[in-house]
C-alpha positions in Angstrom: 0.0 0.0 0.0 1.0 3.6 -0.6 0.7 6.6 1.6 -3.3 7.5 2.9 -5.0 9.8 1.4 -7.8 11.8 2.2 -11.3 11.1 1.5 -13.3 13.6 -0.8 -17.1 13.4 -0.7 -18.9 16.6 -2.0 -23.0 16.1 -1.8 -25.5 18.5 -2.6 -28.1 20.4 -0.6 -31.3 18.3 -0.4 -33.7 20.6 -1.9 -31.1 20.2 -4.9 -29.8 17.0 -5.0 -31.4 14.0 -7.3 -33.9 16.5 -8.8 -34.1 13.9 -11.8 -36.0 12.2 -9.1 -38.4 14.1 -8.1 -41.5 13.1 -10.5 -40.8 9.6 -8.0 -40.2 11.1 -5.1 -41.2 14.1 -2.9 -38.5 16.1 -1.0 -38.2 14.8 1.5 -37.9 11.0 0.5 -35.1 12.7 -1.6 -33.3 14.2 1.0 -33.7 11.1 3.1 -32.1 8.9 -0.1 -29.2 11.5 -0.2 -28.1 11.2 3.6 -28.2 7.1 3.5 -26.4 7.2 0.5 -23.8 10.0 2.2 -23.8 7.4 4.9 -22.7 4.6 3.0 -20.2 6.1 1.3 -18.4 7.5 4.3 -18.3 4.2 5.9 -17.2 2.6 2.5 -14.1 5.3 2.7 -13.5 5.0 6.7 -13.3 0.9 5.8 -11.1 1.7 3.8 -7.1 1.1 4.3 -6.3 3.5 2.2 -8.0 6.5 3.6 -6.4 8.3 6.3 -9.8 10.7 7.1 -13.1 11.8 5.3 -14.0 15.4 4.4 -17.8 16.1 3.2 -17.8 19.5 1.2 -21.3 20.8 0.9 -23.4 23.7 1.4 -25.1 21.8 3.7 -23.2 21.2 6.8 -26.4 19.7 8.7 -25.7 17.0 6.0 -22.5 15.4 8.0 -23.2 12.9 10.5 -21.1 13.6 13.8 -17.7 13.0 13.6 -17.0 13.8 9.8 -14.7 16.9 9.0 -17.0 19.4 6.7 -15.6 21.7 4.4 -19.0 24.2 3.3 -19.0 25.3 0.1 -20.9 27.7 -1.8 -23.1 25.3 -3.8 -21.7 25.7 -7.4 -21.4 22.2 -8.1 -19.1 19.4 -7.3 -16.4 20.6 -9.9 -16.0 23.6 -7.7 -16.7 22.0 -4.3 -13.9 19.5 -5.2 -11.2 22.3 -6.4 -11.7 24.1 -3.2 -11.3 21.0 -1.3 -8.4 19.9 -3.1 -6.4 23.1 -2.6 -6.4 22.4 0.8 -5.6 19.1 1.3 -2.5 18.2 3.0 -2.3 14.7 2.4 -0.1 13.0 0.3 -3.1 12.1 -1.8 -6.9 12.6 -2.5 -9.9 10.1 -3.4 -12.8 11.7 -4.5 -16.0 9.9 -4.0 -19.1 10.7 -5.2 -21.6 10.6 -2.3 -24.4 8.8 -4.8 -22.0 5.6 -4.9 -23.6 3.8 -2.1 -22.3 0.3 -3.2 -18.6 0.9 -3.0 -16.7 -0.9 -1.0 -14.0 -0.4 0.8 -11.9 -2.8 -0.7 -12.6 -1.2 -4.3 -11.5 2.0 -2.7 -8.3 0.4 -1.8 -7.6 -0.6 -5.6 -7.8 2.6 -6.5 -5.8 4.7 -4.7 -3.1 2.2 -4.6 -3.4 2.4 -8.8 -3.1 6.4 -8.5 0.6 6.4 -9.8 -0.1 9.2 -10.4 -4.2 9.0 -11.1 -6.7 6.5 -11.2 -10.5 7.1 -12.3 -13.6 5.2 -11.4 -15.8 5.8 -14.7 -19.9 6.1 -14.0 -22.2 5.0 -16.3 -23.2 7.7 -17.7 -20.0 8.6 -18.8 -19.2 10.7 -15.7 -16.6 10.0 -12.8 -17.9 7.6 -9.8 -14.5 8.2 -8.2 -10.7 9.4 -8.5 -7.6 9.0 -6.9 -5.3 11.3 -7.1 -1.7 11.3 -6.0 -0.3 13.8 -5.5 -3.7 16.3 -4.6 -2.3 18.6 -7.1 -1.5 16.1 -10.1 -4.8 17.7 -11.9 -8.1 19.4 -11.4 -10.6 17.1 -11.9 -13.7 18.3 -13.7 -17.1 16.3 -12.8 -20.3 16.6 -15.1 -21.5 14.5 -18.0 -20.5 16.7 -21.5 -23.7 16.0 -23.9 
């Protein structure tokens, strides 16, 4: 294993995350879907042997459960949440999670950052980025989105 890196999960507000949802599901199912999927994740990257701590960025500090370092952001997206984020790591490395992963496991987490030599990507299926390890922080700036 290589050196720990920190864990990078920015989520979205409630009232604006999964909003391709809501013809299924009211708000607050959504927000509820959101924070056990936030949960999953950030027990997925503590698991993990490769992660040596786990910052949320958000808007939405309520979001965090207790115990989880929070970095608030001003709600521009996860491109910007994760730049900001990034430029203040001190680790020796960053994995940036997307917080609507909720199967990962910790093990897969592991495989990646120890294939970050110097960056490894988890593609999504919709031709986003599930996740990315990045070593050191400051190899690249990750841009997150789906081009159409």
């Amino acid at each position: 294993m290589l050196s720990s890196l920190l864990a990078i999960i920015p989520v979205n507000s409630p009232a604006s995350a999964k909003r391709r949802l809501a013809p299924l599901l009211h708000d607050e199912l959504r927000a509820q879907l959101v924070m056990a999927m936030l949960a999953d994740v950030i027990e997925a990257c503590r698991q993990s042997r490769a992660v040596e701590g786990v910052l949320v960025v958000t808007p939405d500090p309520a979001l965090a459960p207790q115990g989880v370092d929070v970095l608030v952001d001003a709600g521009r997206g996860h491109a910007a949440a994760v730049t900001v984020a990034l430029a203040q790591c001190r680790a020796q490395g960053a994995l940036v999670v997307m917080a609507d992963c909720p199967l990962v496991r910790p093990e897969t987490l592991d495989l990646l950052c120890d294939s970050a030599l110097p960056v490894a990507v988890a593609p999504a299926q919709d031709g986003g980025t599930n996740a990315i390890a990045l070593r050191p922080p400051d190899v690249l700036e990750p841009a997150f989105g789906v081009l159409d």
